[in-house]
C-alpha positions in Angstrom: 78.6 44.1 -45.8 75.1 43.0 -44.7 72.7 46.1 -43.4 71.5 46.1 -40.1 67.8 45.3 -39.7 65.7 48.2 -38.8 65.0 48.5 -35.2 61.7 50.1 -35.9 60.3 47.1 -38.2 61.5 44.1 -35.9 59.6 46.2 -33.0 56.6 46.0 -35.2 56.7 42.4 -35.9 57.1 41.9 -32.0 54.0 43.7 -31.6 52.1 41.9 -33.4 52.7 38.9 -32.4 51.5 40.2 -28.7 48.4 41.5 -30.3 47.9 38.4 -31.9 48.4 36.3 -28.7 45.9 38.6 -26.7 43.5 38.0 -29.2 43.6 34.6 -29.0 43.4 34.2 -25.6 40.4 36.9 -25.7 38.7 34.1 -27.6 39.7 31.4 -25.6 38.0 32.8 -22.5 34.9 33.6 -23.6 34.7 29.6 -25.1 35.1 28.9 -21.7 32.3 31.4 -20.7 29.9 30.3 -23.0 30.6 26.8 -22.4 30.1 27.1 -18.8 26.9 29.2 -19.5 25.6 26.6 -21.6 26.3 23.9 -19.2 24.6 25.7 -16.6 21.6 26.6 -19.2 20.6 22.8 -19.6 21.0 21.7 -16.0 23.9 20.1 -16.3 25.2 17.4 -13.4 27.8 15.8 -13.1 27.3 12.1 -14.2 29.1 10.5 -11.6 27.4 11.8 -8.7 23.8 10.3 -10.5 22.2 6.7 -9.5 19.2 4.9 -10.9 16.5 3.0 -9.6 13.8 0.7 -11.0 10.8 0.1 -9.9 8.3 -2.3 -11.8 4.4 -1.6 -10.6 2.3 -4.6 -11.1 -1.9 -3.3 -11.4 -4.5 -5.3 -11.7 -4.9 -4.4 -15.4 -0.8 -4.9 -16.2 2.4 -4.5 -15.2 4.6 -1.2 -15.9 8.0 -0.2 -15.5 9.7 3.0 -14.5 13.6 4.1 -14.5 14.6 7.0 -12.0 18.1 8.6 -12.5 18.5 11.1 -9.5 21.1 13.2 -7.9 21.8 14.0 -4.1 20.2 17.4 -3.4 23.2 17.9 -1.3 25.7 17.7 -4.0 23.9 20.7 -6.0 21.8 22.5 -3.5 21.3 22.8 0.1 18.1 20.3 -0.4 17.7 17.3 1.8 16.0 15.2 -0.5 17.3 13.8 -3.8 16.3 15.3 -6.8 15.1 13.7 -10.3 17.2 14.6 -13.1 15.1 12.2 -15.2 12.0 9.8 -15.0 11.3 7.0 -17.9 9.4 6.1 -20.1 9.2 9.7 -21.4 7.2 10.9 -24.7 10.5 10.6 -27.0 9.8 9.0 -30.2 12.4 6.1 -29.9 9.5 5.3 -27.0 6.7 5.3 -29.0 8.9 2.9 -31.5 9.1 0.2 -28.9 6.6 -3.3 -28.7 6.2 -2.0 -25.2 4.5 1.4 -26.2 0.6 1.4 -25.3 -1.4 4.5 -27.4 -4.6 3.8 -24.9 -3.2 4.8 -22.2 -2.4 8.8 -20.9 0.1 8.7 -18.1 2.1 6.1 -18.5 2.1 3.6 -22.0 5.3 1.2 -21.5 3.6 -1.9 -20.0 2.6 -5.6 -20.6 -0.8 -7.1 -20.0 -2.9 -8.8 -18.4 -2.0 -8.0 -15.1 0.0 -10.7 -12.7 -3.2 -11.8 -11.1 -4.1 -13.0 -14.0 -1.3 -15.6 -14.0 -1.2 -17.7 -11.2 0.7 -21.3 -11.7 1.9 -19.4 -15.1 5.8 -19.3 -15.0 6.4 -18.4 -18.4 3.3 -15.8 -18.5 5.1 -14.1 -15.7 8.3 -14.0 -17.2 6.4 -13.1 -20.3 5.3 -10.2 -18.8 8.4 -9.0 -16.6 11.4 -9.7 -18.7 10.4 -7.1 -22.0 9.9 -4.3 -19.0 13.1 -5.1 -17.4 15.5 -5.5 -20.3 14.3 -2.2 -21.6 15.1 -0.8 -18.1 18.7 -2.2 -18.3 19.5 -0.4 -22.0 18.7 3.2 -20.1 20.9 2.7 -16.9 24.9 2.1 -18.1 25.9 -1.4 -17.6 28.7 -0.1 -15.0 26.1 0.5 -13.0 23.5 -2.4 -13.1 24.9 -3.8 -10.2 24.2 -1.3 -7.9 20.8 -0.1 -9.0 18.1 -1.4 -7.4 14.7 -2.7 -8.6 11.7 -3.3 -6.4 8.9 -5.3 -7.8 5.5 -4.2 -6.2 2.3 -4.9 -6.7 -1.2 -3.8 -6.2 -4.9 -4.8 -5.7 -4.8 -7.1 -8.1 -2.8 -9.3 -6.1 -4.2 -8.2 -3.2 -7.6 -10.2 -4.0 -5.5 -13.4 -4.6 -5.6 -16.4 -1.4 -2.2 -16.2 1.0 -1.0 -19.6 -1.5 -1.8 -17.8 -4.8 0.4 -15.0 -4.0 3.7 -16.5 -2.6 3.5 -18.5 -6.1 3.4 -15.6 -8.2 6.1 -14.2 -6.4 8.3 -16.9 -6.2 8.3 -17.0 -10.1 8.6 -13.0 -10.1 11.6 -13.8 -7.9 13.3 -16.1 -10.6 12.7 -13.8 -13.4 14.7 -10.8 -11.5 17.2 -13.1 -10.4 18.3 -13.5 -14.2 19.4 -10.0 -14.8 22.1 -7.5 -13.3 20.2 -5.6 -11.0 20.6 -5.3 -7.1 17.4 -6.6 -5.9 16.3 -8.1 -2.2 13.4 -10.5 -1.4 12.1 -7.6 0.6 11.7 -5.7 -2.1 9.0 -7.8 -4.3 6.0 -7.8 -2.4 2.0 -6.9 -2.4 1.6 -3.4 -0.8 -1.0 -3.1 1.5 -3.9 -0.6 0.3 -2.4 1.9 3.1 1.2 1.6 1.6 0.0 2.2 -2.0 -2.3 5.3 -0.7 0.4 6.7 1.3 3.2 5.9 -1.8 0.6 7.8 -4.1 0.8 10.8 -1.6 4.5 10.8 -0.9 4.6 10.6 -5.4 2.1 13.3 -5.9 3.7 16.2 -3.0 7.7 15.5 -3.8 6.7 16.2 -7.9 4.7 19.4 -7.3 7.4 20.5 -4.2 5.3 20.4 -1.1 8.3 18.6 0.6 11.1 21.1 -0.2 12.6 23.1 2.2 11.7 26.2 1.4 8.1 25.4 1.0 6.6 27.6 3.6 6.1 26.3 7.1 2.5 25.0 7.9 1.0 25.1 4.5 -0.9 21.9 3.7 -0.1 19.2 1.2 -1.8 18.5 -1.5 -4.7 15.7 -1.1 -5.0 12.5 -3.2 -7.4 11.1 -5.1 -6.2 7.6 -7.2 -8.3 5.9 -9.4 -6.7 2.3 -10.1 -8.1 -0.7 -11.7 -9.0 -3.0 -9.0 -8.9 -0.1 -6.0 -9.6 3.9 -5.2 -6.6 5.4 -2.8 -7.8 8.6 -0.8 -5.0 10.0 1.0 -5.2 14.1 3.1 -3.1 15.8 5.6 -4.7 16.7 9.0 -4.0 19.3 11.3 -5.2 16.9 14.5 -5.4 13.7 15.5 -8.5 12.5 14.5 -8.6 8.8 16.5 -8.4 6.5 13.7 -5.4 4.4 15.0 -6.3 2.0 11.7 -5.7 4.8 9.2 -4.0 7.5 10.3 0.0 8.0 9.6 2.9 10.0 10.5 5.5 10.8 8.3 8.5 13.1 8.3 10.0 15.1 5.5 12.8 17.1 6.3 12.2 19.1 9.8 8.0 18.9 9.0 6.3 15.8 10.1 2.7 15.7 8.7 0.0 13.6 9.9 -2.2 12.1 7.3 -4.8 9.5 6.4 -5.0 6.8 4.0 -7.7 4.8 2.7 -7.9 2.2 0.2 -11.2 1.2 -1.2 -10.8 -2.6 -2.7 -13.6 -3.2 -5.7 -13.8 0.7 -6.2 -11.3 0.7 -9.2 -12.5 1.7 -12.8 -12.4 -1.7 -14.2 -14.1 -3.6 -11.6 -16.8 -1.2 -11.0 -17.4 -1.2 -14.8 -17.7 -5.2 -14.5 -20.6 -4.8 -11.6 -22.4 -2.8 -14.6 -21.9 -5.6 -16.8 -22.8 -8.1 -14.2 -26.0 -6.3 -13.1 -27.4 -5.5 -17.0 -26.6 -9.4 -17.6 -28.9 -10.1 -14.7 -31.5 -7.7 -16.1 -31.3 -8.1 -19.7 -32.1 -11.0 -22.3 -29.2 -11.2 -23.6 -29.1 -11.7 -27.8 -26.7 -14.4 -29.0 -25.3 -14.2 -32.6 -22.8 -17.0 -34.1 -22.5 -18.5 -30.5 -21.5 -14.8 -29.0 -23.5 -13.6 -26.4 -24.2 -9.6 -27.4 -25.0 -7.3 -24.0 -26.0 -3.6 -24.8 -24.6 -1.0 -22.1 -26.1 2.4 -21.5 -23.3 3.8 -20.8 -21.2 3.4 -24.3 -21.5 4.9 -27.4 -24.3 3.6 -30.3 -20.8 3.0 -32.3 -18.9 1.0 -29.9 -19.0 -2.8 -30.5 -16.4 -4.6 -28.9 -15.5 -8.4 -27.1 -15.1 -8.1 -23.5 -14.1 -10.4 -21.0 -15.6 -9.7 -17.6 -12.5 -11.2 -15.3 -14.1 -9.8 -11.6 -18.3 -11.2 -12.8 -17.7 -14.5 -11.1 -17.0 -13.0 -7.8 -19.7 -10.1 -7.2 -22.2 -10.1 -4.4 -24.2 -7.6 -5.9 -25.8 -10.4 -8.3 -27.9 -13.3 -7.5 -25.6 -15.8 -9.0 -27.3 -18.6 -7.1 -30.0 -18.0 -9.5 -27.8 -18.1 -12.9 -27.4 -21.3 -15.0 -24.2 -22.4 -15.4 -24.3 -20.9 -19.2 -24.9 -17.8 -17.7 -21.9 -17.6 -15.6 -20.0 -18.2 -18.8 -21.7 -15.6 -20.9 -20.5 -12.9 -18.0 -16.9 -14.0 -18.6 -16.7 -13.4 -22.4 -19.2 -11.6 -24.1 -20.3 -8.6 -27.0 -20.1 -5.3 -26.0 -22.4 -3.1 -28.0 -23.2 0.6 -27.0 -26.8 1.6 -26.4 -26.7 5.5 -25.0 -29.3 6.0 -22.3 -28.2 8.8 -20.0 -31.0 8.4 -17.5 -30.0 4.5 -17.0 -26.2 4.6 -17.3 -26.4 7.3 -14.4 -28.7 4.5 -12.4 -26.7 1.5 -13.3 -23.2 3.2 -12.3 -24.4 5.0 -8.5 -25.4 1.2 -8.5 -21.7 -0.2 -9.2 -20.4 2.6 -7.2 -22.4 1.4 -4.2 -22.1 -2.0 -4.6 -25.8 -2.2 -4.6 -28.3 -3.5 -7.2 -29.7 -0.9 -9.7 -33.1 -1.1 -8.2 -32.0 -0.4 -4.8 -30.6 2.6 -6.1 -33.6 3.5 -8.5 -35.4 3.6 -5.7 -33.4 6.2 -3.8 -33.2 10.4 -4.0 -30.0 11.2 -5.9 -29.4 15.0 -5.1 -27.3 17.2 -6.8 -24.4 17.4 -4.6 -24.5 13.5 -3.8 -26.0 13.6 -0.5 -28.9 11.9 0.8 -28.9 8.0 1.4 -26.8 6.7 -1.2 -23.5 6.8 0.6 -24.7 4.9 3.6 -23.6 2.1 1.9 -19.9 2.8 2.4 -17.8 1.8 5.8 -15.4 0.1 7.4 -16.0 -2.8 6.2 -14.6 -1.9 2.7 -11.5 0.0 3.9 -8.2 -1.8 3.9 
């Protein structure tokens, strides 16, 4: 006859299995605790509430592209205004691998050059220039999503100094290279923006990044001003606490429950570039300019004794600041493509560029007291006349 089975050792065996099933589930929550916690370590949102937008910014010197993925403030926080989970190009290496990668630049290096102005009657330049910037842009937004993503095409002062007819060409072919891929786009959205829009667009860029629009920035402090050095054009953009009676100028805009009340200025012909071609303009009108192996050679105060390098000065033809009724046809060339080669004078670079700031001849303004603190005469060459 088969012994009974001792109460005592299948009580044990029950036991533990129960501590072995409380362990386990011990360990199963706190996977589930850490995982949360790590979720919520690394800002994590949920895909699906996320959308994209492109935005391809056409200078005077080339054309760039950014991507935007954001998230409605809403759907996270109580903010009103969306936020930016992410912004590309970023400084990831499988950037820096791409054709599209520029070193020279410091802000912002995925670009194609020369700029759109450049490329008037030139279909195939322009969709030479768009299509690498927007094919990248469709390999970072998922293809489910293409089709509602939109991409706005805008450019700057570089097509800004183009006639009426020059610009609705460039355009049009813009139009036909966007057409070819899966974005959302609109006609309205591929334009020239005035010099106020890009000011103000500068402003609105500059206070959303740093958090002057959130709501709980505190009530009645100022934004920040602006100060944007482009190629072709200088933005100047501040807040004001009154109404100052430039109707030309002055904006209102509303963020939230604030409205702020700013102006906006844009300088045409105040950019790096093309103030850098009124010094090369104005030393070719001064100097006798060396020619080796057909090359005309100009030496710039301004540059260091090692820098040697071909130039082509693309605004020369069209500066007032040089008596090019007195210049040889030859000469007029030589401006467009010449030798740089640096010749360090501190004394005469400091001359030749308040003269290329102020649109003025470098003996007008060697003529002139330069104070310390930029006052005197030298800014009465600045006024309406120059503000767009």
């Amino acid at each position: 006859m088969e012994a009974p089975k001792s109460p005592s050792k299948h009580k044990r065996f029950t036991t533990k299995h129960k501590l072995l099933f409380k362990i386990t589930a011990v360990i199963f929550i706190l996977i589930l605790l850490f995982l949360g916690f790590y979720l919520e370590s690394h800002n994590w949102k949920p895909n699906t509430s996320s959308y994209y937008t492109v935005v391809i910014d056409c200078g005077s010197t080339g054309t760039r592209v950014n991507v935007y993925e954001w998230i409605l403030g809403s759907v996270v926080s109580k903010k009103s205004l969306p936020i930016l989970l992410h912004s590309y190009p970023d400084n990831n290496a499988t950037n820096k691998n791409s054709s599209l990668w520029k070193n020279s630049c410091q802000y912002h290096c995925m670009q194609t050059e020369p700029g759109l102005d450049k490329l008037v009657n030139d279909s195939i330049g322009v969709r030479q220039a768009l299509e690498p910037l927007i094919l990248w842009a469709e390999s970072l937004v998922p293809r489910e999503m293409h089709g509602e993503t939109p991409i706005f095409v805008m450019a700057t002062a570089g097509m800004r100094r183009l006639s009426r007819d020059d610009v609705f060409r460039v355009l049009e072919d813009v139009e036909a290279v966007v057409k070819d891929h899966s974005f959302m786009f609109d006609k309205r959205w591929i334009r020239v923006l005035s010099g106020r829009e890009e000011a103000y667009y500068g402003w609105v860029a500059l206070n959303y990044k740093m958090g002057s629009f959130d709501d709980d920035y505190r009530r009645g402090s100022s934004t920040l001003g602006l100060v944007d050095l482009g190629g072709s054009s200088l933005q100047i953009v501040v807040e004001i606490d009154r109404d100052t009676g430039d109707d030309v100028n002055a904006m209102r805009s509303e963020f939230g429950l604030i409205e702020h009340r700013i102006v906006a200025y844009s300088l045409p012909a105040f950019g790096l570039n093309e103030a850098f071609d009124r010094t090369v303009a104005m030393l070719r009108n001064n100097q006798r300019v060396e020619s080796t192996r057909g090359v005309s050679e100009l030496r710039h105060p301004c540059l260091m004794s090692t820098f040697v390098q071909n130039y082509t000065c693309n605004s020369c033809s069209g500066f007032h600041a040089v008596d090019q009724k007195n210049h040889s046809q030859s000469q007029r060339t030589e401006l467009h493509s010449l030798s740089l080669a640096g010749n360090p004078d501190w004394e005469e670079c400091r001359e030749i560029a308040a003269a290329a700031a102020m649109n003025m001849s470098d003996s007008q303004v060697s003529h002139q007291a330069v104070g310390t603190n930029c006052e005197a005469s030298l800014f009465s060459g600045i006024g309406k006349s120059i503000i767009i």
